[in-house]
C-alpha positions in Angstrom: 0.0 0.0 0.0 2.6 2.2 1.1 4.4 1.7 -1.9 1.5 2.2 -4.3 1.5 5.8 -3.3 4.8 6.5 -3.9 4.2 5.3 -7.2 1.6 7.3 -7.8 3.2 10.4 -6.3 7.0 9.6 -8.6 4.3 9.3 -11.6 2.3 12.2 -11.1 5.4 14.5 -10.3 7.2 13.1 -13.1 4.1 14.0 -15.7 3.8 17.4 -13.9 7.5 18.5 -14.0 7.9 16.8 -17.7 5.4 18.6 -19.2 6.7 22.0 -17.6 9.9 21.2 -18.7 8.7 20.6 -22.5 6.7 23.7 -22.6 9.9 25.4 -22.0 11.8 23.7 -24.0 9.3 24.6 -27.1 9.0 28.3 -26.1 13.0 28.6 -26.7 13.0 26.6 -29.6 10.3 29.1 -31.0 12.5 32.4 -29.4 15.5 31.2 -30.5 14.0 31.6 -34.0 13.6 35.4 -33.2 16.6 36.4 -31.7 18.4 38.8 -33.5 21.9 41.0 -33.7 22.1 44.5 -32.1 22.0 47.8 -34.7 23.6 50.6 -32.0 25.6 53.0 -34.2 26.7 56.1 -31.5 28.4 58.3 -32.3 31.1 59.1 -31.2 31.6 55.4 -30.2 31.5 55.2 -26.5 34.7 54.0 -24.2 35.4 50.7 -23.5 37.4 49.1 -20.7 38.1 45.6 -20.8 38.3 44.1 -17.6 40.1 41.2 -16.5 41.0 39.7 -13.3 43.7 37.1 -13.0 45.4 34.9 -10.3 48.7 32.6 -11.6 47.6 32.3 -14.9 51.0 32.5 -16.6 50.4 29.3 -18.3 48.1 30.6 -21.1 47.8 34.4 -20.3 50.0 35.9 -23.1 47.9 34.2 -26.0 44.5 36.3 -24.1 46.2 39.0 -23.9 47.4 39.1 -27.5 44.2 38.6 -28.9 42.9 41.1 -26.4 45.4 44.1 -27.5 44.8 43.0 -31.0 41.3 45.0 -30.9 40.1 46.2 -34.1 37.5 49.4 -32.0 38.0 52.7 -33.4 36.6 54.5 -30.4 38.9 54.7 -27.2 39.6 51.2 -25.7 41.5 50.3 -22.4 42.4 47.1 -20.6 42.9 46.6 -17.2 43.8 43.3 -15.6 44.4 42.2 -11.2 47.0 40.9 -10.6 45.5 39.2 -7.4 47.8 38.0 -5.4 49.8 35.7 -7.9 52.9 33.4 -6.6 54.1 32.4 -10.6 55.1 34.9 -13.1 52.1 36.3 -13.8 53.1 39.6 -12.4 56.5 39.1 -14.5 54.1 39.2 -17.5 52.0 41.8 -16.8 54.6 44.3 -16.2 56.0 43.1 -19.9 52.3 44.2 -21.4 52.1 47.3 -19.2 55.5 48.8 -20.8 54.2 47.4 -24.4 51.4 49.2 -24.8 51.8 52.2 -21.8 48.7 54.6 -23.0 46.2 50.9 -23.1 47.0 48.6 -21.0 47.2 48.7 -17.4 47.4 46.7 -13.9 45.8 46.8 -10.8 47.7 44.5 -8.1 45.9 43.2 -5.7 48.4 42.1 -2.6 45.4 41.1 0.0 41.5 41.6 0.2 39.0 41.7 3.2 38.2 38.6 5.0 35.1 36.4 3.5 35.3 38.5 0.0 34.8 37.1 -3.5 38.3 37.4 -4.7 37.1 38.2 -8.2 34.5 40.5 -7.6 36.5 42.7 -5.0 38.9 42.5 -8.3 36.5 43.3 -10.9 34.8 46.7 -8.0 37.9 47.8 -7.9 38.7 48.1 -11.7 35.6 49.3 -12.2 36.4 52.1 -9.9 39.4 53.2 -11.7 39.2 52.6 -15.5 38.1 55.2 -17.8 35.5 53.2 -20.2 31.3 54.1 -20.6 31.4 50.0 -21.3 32.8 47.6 -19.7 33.9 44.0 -21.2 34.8 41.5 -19.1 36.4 38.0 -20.2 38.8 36.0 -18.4 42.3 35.0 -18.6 42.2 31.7 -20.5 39.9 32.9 -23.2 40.7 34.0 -26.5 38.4 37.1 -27.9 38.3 38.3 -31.8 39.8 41.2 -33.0 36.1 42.8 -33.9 35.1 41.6 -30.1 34.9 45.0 -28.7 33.5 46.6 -31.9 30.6 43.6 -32.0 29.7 43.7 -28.5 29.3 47.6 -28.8 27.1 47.4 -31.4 24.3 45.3 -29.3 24.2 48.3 -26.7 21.0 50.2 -28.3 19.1 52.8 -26.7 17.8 51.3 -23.5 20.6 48.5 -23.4 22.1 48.3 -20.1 23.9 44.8 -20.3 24.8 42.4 -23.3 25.9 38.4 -22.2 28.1 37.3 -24.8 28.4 34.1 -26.3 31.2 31.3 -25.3 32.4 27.7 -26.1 34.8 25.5 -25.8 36.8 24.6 -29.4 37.0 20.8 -29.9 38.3 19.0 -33.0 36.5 16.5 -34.8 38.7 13.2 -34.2 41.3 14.7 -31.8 39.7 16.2 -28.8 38.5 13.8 -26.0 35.1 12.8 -25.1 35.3 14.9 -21.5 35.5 17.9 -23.4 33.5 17.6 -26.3 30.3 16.3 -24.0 31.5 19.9 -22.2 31.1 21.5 -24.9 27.6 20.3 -25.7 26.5 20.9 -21.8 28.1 24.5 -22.5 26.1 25.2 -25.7 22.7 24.2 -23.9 23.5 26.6 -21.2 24.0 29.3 -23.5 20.7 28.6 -25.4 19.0 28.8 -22.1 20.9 31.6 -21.4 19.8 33.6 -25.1 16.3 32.0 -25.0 15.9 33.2 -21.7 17.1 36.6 -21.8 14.9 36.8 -25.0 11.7 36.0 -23.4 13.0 38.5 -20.3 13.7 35.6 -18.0 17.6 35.6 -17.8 18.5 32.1 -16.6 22.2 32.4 -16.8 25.0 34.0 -18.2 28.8 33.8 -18.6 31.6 36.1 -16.4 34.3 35.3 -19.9 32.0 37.1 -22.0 29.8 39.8 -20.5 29.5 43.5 -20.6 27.5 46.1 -19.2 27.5 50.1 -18.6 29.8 51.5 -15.9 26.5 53.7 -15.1 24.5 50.5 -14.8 27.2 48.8 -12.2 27.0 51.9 -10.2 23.1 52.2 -9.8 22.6 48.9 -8.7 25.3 49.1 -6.2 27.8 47.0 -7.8 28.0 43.6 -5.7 26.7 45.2 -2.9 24.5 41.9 -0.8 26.6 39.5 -2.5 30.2 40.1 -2.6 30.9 37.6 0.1 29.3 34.6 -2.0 32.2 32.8 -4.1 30.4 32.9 -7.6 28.1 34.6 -9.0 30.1 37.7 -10.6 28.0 37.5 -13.7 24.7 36.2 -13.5 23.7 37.7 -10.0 24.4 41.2 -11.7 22.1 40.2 -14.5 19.7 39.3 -11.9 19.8 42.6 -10.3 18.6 44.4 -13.5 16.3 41.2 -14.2 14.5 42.1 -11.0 13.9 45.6 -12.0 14.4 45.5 -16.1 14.4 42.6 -17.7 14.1 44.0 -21.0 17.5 45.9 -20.6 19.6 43.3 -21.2 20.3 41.3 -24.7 22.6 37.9 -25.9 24.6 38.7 -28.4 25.0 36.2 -31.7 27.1 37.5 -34.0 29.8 35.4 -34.3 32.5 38.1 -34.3 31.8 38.5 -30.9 32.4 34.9 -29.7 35.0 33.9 -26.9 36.9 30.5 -26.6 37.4 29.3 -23.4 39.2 25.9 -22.1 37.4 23.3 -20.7 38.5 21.4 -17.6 40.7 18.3 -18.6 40.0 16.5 -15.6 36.2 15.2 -14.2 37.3 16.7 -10.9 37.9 19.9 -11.9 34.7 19.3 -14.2 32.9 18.9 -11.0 34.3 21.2 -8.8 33.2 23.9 -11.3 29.9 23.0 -12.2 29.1 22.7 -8.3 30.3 26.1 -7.9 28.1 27.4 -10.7 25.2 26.0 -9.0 26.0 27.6 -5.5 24.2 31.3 -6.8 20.9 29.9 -8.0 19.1 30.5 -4.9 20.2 34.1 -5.1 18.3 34.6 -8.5 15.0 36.4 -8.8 11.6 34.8 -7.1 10.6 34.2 -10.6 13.5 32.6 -12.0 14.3 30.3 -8.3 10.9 29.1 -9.3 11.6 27.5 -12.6 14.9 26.6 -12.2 13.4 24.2 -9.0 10.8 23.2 -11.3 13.4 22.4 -13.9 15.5 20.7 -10.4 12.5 19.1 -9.3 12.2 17.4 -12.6 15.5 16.1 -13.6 15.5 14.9 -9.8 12.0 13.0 -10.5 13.9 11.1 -13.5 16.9 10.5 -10.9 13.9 8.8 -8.2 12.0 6.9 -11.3 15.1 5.3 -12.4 16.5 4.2 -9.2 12.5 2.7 -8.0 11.7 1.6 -12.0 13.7 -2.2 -11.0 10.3 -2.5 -8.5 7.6 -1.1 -10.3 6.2 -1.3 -13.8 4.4 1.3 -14.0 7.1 3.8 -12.9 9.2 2.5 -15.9 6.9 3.4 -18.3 6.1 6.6 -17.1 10.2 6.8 -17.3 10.3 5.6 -21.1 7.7 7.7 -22.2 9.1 11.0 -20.3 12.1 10.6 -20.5 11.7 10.1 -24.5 9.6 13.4 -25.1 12.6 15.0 -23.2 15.1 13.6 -25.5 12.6 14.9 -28.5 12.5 18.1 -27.1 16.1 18.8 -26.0 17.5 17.4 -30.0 15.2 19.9 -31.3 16.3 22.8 -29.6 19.9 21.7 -29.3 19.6 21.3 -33.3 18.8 24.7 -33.5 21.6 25.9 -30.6 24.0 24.5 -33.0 23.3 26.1 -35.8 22.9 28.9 -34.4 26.4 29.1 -32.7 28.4 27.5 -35.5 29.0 24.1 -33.7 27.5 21.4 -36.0 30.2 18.8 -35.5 29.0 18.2 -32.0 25.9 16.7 -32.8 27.0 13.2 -31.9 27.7 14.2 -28.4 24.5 15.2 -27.8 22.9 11.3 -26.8 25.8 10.8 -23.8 25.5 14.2 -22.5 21.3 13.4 -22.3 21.7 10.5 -20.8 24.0 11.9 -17.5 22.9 15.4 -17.2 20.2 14.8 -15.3 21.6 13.0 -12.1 25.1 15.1 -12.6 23.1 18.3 -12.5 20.9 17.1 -9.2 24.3 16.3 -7.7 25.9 19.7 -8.8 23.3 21.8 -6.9 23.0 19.6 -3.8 26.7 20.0 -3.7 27.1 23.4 -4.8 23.9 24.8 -2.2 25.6 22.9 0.7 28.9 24.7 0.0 31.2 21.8 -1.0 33.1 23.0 -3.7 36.4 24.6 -4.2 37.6 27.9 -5.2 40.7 28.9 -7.1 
């Protein structure tokens, strides 16, 4: 008796979640179809300031910064990156920029910060306070921008425009790259078609800290990080919550592929996990609105999790399984289709079927992890 109702309540959840969860997935197949690339033409074009906050990353900084000073903007354009607290020869590297380019590029060290403090976004305040730019463009230092970054990202700040999330992935090569990080770069993609879909239908589920800009006036009205400086993550998206809560129309995703980033994926499955957990940890920081369909979303990927562990004891449960968990698969090929062509990333459409068939419990397992605290910062 007991165990009929749980049945009943697994099945009934798992029909009333699934069917939330498809209706969503349709509405962003159907804005993704409408999304479209920013016309701004100021003049003159405004400042920009490209912000960038950086802890030991001498391994790979020089190629960023190369394609970073390699900006194609005919405005006036900056860079500014922390040096915050590095122990390699970061600094070393740095300084060798700095005397490069003297009237563009510029460092802020950062020798300690206040106790309990987001490293990165007492960095990024404190840029923010000193650079010159009407814009602000922030990636980090392991990406790799364009030369017509700046100028493309610009262009998407029209009249009323207070922030623009830019678009990311991770390369992979067809044949050469390894499973871990071509399956990351399919989980990447789908965030970033929530992320556009989202923002499109003004309900910004996510956005990326390697690719994001947003007016220096903006930053300053809301109060910067003011209420969440102390929490780890959250540098990019619980900004775009803040204008979400007041203005969600004020913000755009930007598609135009001259205005994409690269950025590496995490060769490991620890570091893979440590990340995605920490990703997780700012959900319950978001708006009412958006908390509640992202538990929705939670409470359905962890009703597939509960139906596939009980499905060995109960027929009825496994059915309900096959047929949900098919019109999922339906709906998420469909609208991944459409991601990928819309971000220039055909090859990966192989990857998709592995990357269905984990994210769910990996996800449930990220934001347990991730809302408890157990992850690892830099």
């Amino acid at each position: 008796m007991f165990f009929d109702v749980i049945t009943y309540i697994v099945i009934a959840l798992l029909a009333v979640t699934g069917l939330f969860y498809l209706a969503l997935v349709l509405r962003f197949f159907f804005v993704m179809g409408k999304v479209r690339a920013g016309n701004s033409d100021v003049t003159p074009p405004p400042k920009v300031s490209i912000l960038i906050a950086a802890r030991n990353e001498a391994k790979g900084i020089r190629t960023s910064l190369d394609s970073v000073m390699a900006q194609q903007y005919p405005g006036f354009w900056e860079v500014w990156v922390a040096d915050d607290r590095s122990d390699d020869d970061t600094p070393k590297i740095l300084a060798d920029y700095a005397q490069r380019y003297p009237d563009k590029f510029h460092v802020l060290t950062i020798s300690e910060i206040p106790e309990g403090v987001s490293p990165k976004k007492n960095a990024l305040s404190r840029m923010i306070e000193i650079c010159n730019g009407d814009i602000l463009c922030l990636t980090d230092a392991d990406c790799i921008v364009k030369p017509t970054w700046i100028a493309g990202i610009v262009r998407e700040f029209e009249p009323g425009i207070e922030m623009v999330a830019g678009h990311s992935y991770i390369p992979t090569e067809p044949g050469i790259s390894n499973p871990l990080i071509c399956m990351q770069a399919v989980e990447t993609m789908i965030y970033r078609v929530a992320g556009t879909a989202g923002i499109a239908m003004n309900l910004p589920l996510t956005s990326t800290g390697n690719n994001l800009s947003y007016r220096k006036t903006f930053f300053k009205k809301v109060n910067g990080f003011d209420k969440v400086i102390k929490l780890q993550s959250g540098d990019d998206d619980l900004l775009m919550q803040k204008l979400a809560a007041e203005r969600p129309w004020a913000m755009r995703y930007c598609i135009t592929e001259e205005t994409f980033v690269t950025t590496e994926g995490k060769d490991t499955l620890k570091g893979l996990w440590e990340q995605r957990k920490r990703w997780a940890s700012t959900t319950i920081h978001y708006t009412p609105k958006i908390v509640a369909v992202l538990s929705t979303i939670f409470l359905f990927f962890t009703m597939i999790c509960t139906a596939l562990l009980l499905s060995p004891f109960s027929s009825r449960i496994f059915m309900a399984l096959v047929v949900t968990f098919a019109l999922k698969c339906i709906g998420d090929f469909v609208l991944i289709v459409r991601g990928l062509k819309v971000f220039k990333q055909p090859h990966l459409l192989k990857w998709c079927i592995p990357v269905e068939l984990i994210i769910a419990p990996f996800t449930v397992l990220a934001v347990v992890f991730g809302l408890l605290g157990k992850f690892k910062w830099k």
